[in-house]
RODO-2510 file (C-alpha; in nm, 4 decimals, decimal comma):
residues 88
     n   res          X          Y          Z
     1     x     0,4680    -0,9010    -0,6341
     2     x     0,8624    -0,9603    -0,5398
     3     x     0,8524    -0,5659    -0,6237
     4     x     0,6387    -0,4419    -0,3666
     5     x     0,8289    -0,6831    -0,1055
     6     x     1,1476    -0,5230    -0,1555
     7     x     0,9954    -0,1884    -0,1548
     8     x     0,8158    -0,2895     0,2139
     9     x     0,8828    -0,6153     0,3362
    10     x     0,6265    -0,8601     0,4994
    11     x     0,8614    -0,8010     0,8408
    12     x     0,7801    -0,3887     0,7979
    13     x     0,4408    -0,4723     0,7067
    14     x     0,3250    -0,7079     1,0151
    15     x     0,5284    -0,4494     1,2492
    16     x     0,3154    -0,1544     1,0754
    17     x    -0,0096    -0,3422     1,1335
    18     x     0,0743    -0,4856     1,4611
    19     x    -0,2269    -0,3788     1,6829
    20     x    -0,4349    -0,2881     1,4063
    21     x    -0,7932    -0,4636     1,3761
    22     x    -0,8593    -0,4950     1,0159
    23     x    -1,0146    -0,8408     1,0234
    24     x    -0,8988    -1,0411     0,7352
    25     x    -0,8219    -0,8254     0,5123
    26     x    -0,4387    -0,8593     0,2810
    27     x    -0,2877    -0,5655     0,4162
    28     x    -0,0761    -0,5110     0,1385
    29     x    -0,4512    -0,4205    -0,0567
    30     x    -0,4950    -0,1973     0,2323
    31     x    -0,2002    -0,0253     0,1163
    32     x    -0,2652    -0,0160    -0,2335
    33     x    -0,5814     0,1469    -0,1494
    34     x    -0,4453     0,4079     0,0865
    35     x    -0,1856     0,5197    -0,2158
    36     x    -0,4411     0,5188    -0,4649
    37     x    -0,6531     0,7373    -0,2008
    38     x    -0,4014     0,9633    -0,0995
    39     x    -0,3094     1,0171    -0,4652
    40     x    -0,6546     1,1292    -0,5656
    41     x    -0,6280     1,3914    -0,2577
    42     x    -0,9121     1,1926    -0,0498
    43     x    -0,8334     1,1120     0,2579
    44     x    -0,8141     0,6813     0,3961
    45     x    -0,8566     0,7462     0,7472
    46     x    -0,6143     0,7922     1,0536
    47     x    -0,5174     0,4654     1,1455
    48     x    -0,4370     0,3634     0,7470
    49     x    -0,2401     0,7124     0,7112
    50     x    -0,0239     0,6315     0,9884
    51     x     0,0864     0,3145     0,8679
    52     x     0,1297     0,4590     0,5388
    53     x     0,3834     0,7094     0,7090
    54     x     0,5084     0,4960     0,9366
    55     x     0,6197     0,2717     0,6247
    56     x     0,7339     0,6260     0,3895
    57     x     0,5176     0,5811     0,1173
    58     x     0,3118     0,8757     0,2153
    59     x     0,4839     1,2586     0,3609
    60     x     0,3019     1,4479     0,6498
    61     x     0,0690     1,6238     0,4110
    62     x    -0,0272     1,2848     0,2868
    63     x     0,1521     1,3006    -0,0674
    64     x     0,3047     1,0232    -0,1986
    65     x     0,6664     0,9717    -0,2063
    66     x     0,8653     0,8720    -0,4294
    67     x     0,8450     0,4973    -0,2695
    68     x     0,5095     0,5422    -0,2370
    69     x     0,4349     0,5992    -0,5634
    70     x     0,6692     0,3157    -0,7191
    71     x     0,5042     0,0639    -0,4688
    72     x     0,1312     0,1918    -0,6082
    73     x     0,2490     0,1730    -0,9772
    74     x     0,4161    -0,2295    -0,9377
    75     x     0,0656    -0,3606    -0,6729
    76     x    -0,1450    -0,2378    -0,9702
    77     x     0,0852    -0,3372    -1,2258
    78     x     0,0993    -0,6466    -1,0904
    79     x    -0,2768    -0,7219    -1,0609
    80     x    -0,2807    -0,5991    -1,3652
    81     x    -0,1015    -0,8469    -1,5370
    82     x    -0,2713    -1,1554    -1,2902
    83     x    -0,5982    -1,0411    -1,4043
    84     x    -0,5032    -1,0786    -1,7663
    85     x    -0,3526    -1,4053    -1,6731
    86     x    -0,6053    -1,5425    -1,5667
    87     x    -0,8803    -1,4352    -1,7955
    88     x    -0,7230    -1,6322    -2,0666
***
């Protein structure tokens, strides 16, 4: 997880939610679902594309960039590896 926070720090991440409403949700899965979204060309909704550019992990045409990618890749990566954990 220390990968992700360099990539987008929970400072940038509570400024790029500030407002928002998404209940209780881990914004940093709201992420990780946007990226996964926008890189199977479907579309996560305004407010969640926004932040995504706001933060440069997605361009205007809602490709991922090269930050956005990398911070998909380590957040399932690292899940990855919990889930494993834990199963054992």
């Amino acid at each position: 997880m220390s990968r992700v926070k360099e990539l987008v720090s929970d400072e940038e991440l509570m400024k790029a939610f500030a407002g928002t409403h998404y209940g209780n949700k881990d914004y940093r899965d709201i992420i990780k679902l946007g990226l996964l979204k926008s890189a199977c060309k479907y579309h996560s909704g305004y407010t969640t594309s926004q932040i995504l550019k706001r933060l440069e992990l997605i361009k205007e045409n809602l490709k991922l960039t090269k930050k956005g990618r990398q911070y998909l890749y380590d957040s399932i990566q690292y899940s990855s590896i919990n889930t494993v954990v834990e199963k054992k």
